[in-house]
Every structure is written in structure tokens, then in C-alpha cells.
C-alpha positions as CSV (number, residue, x, y, z in Angstrom):
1,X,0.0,0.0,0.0
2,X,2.2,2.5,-0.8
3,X,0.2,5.3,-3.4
4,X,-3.0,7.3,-2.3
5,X,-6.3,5.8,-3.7
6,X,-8.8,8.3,-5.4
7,X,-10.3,9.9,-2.3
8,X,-8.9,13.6,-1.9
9,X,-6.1,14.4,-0.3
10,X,-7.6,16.4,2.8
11,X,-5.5,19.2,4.1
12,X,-6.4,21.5,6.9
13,X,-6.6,22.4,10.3
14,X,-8.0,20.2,13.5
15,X,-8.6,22.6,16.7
16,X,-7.8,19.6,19.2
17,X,-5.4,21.1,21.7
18,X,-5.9,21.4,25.6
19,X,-6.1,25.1,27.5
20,X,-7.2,27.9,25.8
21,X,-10.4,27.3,22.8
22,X,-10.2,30.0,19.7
23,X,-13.2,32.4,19.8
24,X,-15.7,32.0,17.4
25,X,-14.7,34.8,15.3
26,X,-11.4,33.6,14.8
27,X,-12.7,29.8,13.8
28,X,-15.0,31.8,11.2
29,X,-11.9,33.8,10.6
30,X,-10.2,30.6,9.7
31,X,-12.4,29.5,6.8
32,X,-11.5,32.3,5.1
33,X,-7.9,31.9,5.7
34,X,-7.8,28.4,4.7
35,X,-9.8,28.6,1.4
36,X,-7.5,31.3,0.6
37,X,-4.5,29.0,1.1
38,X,-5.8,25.6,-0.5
39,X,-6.7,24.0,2.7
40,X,-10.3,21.7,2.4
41,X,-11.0,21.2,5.9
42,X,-11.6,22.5,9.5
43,X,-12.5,20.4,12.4
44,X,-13.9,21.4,16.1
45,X,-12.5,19.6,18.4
46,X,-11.3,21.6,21.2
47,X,-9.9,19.4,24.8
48,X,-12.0,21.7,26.8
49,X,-15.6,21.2,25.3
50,X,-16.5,18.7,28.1
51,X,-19.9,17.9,26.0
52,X,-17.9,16.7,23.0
53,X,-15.7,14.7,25.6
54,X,-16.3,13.5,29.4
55,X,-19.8,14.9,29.6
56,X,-20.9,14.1,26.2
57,X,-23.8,12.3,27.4
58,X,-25.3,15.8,28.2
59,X,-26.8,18.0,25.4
60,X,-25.5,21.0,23.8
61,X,-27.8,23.9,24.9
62,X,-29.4,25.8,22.4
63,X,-26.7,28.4,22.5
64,X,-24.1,26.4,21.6
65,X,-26.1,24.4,19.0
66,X,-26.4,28.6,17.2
67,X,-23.0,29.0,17.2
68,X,-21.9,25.4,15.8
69,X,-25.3,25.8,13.2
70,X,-23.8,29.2,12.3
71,X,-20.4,27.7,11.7
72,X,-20.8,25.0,9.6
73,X,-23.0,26.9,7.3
74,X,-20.2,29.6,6.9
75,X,-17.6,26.7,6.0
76,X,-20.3,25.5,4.0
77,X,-20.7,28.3,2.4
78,X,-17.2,28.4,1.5
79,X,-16.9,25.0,-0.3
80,X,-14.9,23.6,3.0
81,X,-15.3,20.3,5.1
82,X,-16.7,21.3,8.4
83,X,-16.0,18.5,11.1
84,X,-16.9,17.8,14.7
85,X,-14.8,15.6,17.4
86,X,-16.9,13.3,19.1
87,X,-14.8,11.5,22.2
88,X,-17.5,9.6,24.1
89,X,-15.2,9.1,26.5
90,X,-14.5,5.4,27.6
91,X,-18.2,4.5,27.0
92,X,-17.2,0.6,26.0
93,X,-16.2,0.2,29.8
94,X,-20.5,0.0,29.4
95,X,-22.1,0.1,26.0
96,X,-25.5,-1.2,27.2
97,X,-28.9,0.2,26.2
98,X,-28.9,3.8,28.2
99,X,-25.1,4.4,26.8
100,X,-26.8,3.8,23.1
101,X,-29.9,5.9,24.0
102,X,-27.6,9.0,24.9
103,X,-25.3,8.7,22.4
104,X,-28.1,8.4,19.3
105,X,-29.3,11.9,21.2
106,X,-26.0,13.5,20.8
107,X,-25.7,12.6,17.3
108,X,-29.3,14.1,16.7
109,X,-28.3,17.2,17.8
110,X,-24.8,16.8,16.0
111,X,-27.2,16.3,12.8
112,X,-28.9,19.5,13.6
113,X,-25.8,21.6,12.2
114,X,-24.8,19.5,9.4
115,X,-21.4,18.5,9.5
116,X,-19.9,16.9,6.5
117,X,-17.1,14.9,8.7
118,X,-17.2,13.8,12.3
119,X,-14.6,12.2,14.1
120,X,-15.0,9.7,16.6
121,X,-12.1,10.0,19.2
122,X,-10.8,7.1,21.3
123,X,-7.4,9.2,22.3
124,X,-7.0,10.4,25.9
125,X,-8.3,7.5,27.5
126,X,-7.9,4.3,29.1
127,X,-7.3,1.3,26.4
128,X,-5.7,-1.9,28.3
129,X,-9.1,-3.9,28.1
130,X,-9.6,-6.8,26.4
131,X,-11.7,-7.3,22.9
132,X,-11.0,-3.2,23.0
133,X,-10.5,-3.0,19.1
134,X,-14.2,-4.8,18.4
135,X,-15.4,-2.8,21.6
136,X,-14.5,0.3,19.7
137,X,-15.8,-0.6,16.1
138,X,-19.1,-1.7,17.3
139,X,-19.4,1.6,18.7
140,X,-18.0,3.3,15.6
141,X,-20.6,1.5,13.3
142,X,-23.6,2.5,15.9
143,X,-22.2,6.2,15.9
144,X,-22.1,5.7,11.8
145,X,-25.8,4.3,11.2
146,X,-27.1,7.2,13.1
147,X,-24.6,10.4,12.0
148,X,-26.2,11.9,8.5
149,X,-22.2,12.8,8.0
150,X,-20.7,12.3,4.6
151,X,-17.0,11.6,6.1
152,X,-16.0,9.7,9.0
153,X,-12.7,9.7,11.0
154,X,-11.7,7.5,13.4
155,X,-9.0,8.2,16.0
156,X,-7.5,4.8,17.7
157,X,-7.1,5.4,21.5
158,X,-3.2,4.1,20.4
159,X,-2.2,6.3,17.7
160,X,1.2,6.3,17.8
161,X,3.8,4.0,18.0
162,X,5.3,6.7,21.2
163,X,5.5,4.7,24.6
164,X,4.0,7.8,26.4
165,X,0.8,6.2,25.2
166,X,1.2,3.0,26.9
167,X,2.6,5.2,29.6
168,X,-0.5,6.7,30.2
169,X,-3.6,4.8,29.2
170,X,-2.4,1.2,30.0
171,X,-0.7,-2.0,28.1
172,X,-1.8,-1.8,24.7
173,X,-3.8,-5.0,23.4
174,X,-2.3,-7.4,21.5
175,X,-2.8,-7.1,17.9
176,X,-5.1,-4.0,18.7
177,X,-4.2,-1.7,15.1
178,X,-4.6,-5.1,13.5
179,X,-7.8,-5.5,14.2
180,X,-8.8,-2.2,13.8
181,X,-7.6,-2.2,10.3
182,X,-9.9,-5.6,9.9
183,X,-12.6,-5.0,11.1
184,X,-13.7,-1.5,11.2
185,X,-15.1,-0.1,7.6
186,X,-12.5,0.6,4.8
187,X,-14.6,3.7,4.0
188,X,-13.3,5.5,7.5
189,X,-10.2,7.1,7.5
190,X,-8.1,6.6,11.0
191,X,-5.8,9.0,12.3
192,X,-2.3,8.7,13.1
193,X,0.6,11.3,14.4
194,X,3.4,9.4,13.2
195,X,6.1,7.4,15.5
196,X,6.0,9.6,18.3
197,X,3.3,11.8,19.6
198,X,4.9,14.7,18.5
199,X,6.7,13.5,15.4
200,X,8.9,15.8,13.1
201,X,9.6,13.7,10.5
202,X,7.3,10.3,8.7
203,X,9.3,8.2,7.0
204,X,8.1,6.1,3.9
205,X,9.0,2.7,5.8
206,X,7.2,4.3,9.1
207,X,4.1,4.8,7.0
208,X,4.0,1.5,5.0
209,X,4.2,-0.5,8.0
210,X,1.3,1.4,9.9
211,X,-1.0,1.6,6.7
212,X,0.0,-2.5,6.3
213,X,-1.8,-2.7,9.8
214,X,-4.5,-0.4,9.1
215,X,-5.2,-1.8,6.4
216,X,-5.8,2.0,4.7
217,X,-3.4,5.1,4.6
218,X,-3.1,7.0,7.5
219,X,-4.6,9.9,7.9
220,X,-1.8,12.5,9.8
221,X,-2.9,14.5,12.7
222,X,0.0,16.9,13.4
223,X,0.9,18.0,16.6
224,X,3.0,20.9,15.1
225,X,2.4,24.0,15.6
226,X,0.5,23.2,18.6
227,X,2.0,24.0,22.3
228,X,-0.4,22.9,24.6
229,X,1.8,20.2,26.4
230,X,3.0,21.3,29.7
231,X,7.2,21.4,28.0
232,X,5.6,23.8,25.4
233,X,3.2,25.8,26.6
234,X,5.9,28.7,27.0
235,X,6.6,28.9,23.5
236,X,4.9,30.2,20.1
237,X,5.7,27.7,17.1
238,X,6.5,29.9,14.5
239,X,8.8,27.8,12.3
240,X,8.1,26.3,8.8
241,X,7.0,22.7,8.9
242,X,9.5,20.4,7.7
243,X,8.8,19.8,4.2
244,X,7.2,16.3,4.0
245,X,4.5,17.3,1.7
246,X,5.8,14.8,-1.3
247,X,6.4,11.6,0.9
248,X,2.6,12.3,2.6
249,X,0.9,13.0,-0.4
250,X,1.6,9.5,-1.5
251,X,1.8,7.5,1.8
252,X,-1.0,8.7,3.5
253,X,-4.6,10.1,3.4
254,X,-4.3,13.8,3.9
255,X,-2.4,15.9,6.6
256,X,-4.2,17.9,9.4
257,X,-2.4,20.2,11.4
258,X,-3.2,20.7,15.6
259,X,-2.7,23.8,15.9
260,X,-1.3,26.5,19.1
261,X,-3.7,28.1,21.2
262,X,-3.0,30.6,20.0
263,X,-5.4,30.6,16.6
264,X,-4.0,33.7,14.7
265,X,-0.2,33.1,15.2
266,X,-0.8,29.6,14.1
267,X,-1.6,31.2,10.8
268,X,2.0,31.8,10.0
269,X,3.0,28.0,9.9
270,X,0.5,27.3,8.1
271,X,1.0,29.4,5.5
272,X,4.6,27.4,5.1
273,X,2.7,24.2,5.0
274,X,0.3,25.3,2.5
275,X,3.2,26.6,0.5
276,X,4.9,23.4,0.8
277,X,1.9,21.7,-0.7
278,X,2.0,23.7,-3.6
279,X,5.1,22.8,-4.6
280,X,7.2,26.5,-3.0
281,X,9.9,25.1,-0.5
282,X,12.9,27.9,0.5
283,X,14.7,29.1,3.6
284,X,12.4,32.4,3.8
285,X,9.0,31.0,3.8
286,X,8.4,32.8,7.5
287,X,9.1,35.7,6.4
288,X,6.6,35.2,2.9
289,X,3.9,34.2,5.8
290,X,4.6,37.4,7.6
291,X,4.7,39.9,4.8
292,X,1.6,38.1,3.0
293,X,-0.7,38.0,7.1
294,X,0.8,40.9,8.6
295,X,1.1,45.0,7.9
296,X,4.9,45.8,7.3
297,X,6.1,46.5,10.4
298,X,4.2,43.6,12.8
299,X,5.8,41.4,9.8
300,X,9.8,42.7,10.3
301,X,8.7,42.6,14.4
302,X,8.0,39.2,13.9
303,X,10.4,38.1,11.6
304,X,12.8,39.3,14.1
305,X,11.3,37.7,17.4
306,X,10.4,34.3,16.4
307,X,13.7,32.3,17.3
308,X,13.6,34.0,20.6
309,X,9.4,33.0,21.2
310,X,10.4,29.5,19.5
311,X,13.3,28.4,20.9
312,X,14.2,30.8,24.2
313,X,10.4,30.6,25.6
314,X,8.7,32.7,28.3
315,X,10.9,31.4,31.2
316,X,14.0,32.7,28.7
317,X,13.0,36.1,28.4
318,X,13.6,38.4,31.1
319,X,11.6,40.9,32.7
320,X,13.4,43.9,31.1
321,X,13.1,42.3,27.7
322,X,9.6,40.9,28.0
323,X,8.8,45.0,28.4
324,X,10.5,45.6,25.7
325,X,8.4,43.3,23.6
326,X,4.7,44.4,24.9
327,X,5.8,47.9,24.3
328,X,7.2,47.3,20.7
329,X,3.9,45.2,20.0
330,X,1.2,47.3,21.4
331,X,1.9,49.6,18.3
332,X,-0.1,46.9,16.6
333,X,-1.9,45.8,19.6
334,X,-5.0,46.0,17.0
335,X,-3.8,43.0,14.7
336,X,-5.0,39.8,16.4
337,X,-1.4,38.3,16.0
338,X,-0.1,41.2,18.0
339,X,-2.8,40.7,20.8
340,X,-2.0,37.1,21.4
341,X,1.5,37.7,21.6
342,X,1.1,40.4,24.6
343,X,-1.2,38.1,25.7
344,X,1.5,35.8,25.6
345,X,3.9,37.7,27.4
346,X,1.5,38.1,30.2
347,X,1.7,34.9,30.4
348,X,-2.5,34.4,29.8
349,X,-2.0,30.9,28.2
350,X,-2.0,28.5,31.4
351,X,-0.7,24.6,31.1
352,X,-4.0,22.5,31.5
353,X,-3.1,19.6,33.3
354,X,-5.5,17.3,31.5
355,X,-2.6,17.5,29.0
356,X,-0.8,14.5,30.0
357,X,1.4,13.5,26.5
């Protein structure tokens, strides 16, 4: 299995990071952005939306139902794949009749708002149980008869190869991606982040041995730009992606990107990746996202700054200099990307301990 089938190779943009969520203007803010830049697809699936996660069992109230109706309709609108995370959250401990009754009422309000993919996420939680692979498709293939979604992803709870995972959420079973390639349907895309949890680089061999077991491509989820983990959380990812675009585009299903909390500053990487993708790879591709997302002088700011906020971090910058910077970026302090940064300084964007890889 080594070249991509017919399927589309999706490209975009997955809000699944712990802390701080995006404000709905800056996730309607991102459709344009990524239609503009040749990205297909945006999915919701923030750490701290409890109802998409521990208390998914509970329904969305009407307000929130508004703002994800009014969402998916502008992505819509826009000729982008508008997706929703779904983590019902270790519910094969206990999938009897009042687990299946609460989950087919999520997924009719889910319906209500018309998303063209969902994901259903088994990541973040405990997975050393027996039969858990057939646990998990059974539930997939419930979730699938009752969603009105066109797309379906599916997220195994061990999605890497990294030992952090057994580390954290138990033994892994025996055979378990091998039966998760088997049995669940080949029509469902599965998501993978590479040999590590945080992987820089996906070699051809790495991704012909994992879509072997799958039995499919892999579908990447990226955990670059994103800095929610506790070693990270003190610095903005503004770097190029490592260019991997021609290896992925023919060894696996499409490449989503996990963005930082911080949603406007995550712009600028992504701008390399989507520049990557269309076939424009060179040593100044930060400073091309700059000068394209920014006004002149935030752009030569930034330009300047972003080894020191990539590599030196929060607890490298001293008080004197960390003045410095707020007052040299409160000249834009009306450009989002300049906001967050302050904000940064400040030191607004808190470690959530939920983060555990």
C-alpha cells in the first residue's frame, strides 16, 4: 500500500489542543484563511468542550447548538469540510442500552448543524481492556448508522507507535491496530501522528508498515504547531513545517495540522505548510507568511522575534526584555497576532493539566 487511492487528499486544520479554545470569530476567521490558502478542511474539536468529551452524554444547549449551526454553514458556504470531534469518552467500559440511548441523542443534535465529517475519538483514555478493538468498532458502526455525516474519521485510542501512550492509558492489546484495520469499515479514515506523539519527521517505511496494519493510509494529525503540552506551553511555534509534503501525499490520506492556542499566530506556519503543498519550498518562507498576514512593520517585528518566542520561551525572556516586547507590539496591539503575543507575554495561556502527552 504505498500510493494514495482516489479519495482527496484532505489538508487543513484540526482545533484539538488542551487550554485555551479559539473564539468563534477567529474559527469563522479561519475559513477564510484556509480557502484562501488551499486547505479543504476545519474540524472542532477543542480538549476543553467537556460535552464533546467527558460529559458528552449531556446535550448542547441551544446556544451552543447557534454557534456550531452558524459555523458549519459559513464553512459550508465556502466549499470547506466542516467536522466535529466526538470522544465519548471510555463509554465501552459500558455500551448497554442507556449508553446507546444518549449517544443516538448527541448525534441528533450533532445532525442539527450539518457537519460533512465527524470524528470519533478514542485518544485520551484508558485502552488496556480486552476485545478493545471490536469494543471500539461496534461503537464506531452504531455512531455511523445514526450520523447523517458524509466523512467519517476515526482516532484509535493508540495512535502512535510513542510509549508515552502505553505510559499513560495502559498496556496496549495485543494485535489491537490489527484489528482495527480488519474490522472496522475501509470507507473510514483513522488518524495517526506518526512514530512519536509529537513527530517531526514520517518516513516512507514508518508509514508503510502502519498503513499495512490499518489496512488503509493513515490519515496524519499533526501535533506541530501546537503547544499545549506542559514542556511547550511557554513557546509560540512559528517555524516552517518540515517539508514532507511529497512523501505524505503519496503515503498517506491527507495531513491535518493541531494547531497553538494561540489561533491567529498559528496562521504563519501554516501558510509554510500550505506553501509546501504547492510545490514552493525555500529558507524564507516565515518571512513570505509574515509579509503576506501581517502589515509591514508587525511582519519585520515578527520576523525578528520568532527564534527568541520559538526556541528561548517565556521562562528565557527576562523581565526587562519581555517590556521591551509588549511595548514594541502594542503599536499593533490591533492585529489579532499582535494581541495574542502580549497576551503571551502576560503569560495568559496556562498549562491544562488534563494535558498528560
Amino acid at each position: 500500500m504505498s500510493l494514495r487511492n482516489e479519495a482527496p487528499f484532505r489538508l487543513g486544520v484540526v482545533e484539538g489542543f488542551f487550554g485555551t479554545e479559539w473564539s468563534w470569530q477567529a474559527r469563522h476567521d479561519y475559513a477564510d484563511f484556509l480557502v484562501q490558502h488551499g486547505f479543504n478542511t476545519y474540524l472542532y474539536a477543542p480538549k476543553a468542550e467537556a460535552l464533546l468529551r467527558k460529559a458528552w452524554h449531556e446535550p448542547f444547549p441551544q446556544e451552543k447548538l447557534d454557534k456550531l449551526n452558524s459555523l458549519a454553514e459559513y464553512y459550508h458556504a465556502r466549499q470547506l469540510d466542516f467536522g466535529v470531534g466526538l470522544s465519548p469518552f471510555e463509554v465501552y467500559r459500558n455500551f448497554d442500552t442507556s449508553s446507546r440511548d444518549l449517544l443516538a441523542g448527541k448525534l441528533e443534535q450533532i445532525n442539527s448543524f450539518n457537519p460533512s465529517v465527524l470524528c470519533i475519538l478514542f485518544d485520551d483514555m484508558q485502552g488496556n481492556f480486552p476485545e478493545l478493538a471490536r469494543q471500539q468498532v461496534e461503537i464506531t458502526e452504531f455512531i455511523t448508522e445514526k450520523c447523517t455525516a458524509d466523512n467519517f474519521i476515526f482516532c484509535p485510542t493508540y495512535y502512535s507507535d510513542d510509549p508515552k501512550l502505553v505510559e499513560h492509558f495502559g498496556d496496549k492489546p495485543e494485535n489491537y491496530l490489527e484489528d482495527i484495520g480488519k474490522y472496522l469499515d475501509p470507507a473510514i479514515d483513522i488518524f495517526w501522528t506518526g512514530p512519536e506523539v509529537f513527530s517531526a519527521l514520517y518516513s516512507v517505511e514508518h508509514l508503510q508498515s502502519v498503513a499495512e496494519k490499518l489496512k488503509r493510509l493513515p490519515l496524519i494529525w499533526d501535533n506541530y504547531p501546537v503547544n499545549d503540552a506542559e514542556r511547550m506551553t511557554d513557546f509560540l511555534h512559528l517555524a516552517p513545517f518540515p517539508d514532507q509534503n511529497e512523501v505524505l501525499q503519496k503515503y498517506s490520506a491527507g495531513h491535518l495540522a493541531n494547531p497553538m492556542n494561540q489561533a491567529y499566530l498559528s496562521q504563519l506556519p501554516l501558510f509554510t505548510l500550505s506553501s509546501q503543498y504547492q510545490g514552493i519550498a525555500n529558507d524564507n518562507l516565515l518571512s513570505q507568511a509574515c509579509q503576506a498576514l501581517c502589515p509591514p512593520g508587525l511582519a519585520e517585528c515578527i520576523v525578528q522575534d520568532a527564534g527568541l518566542f520559538q526556541t528561548q520561551g517565556l521562562s528565557g525572556i527576562t523581565s526587562e526584555t519581555k517590556a521591551k516586547l509588549k511595548d514594541r507590539y502594542k503599536v499593533y496591539a490591533n492585529h489579532p497576532m499582535a494581541k495574542e503575543i502580549i497576551d503571551w507575554l502576560d503569560g495568559n495561556y496556562a498549562f491544562d493539566p488534563n494535558c498528560l502527552t
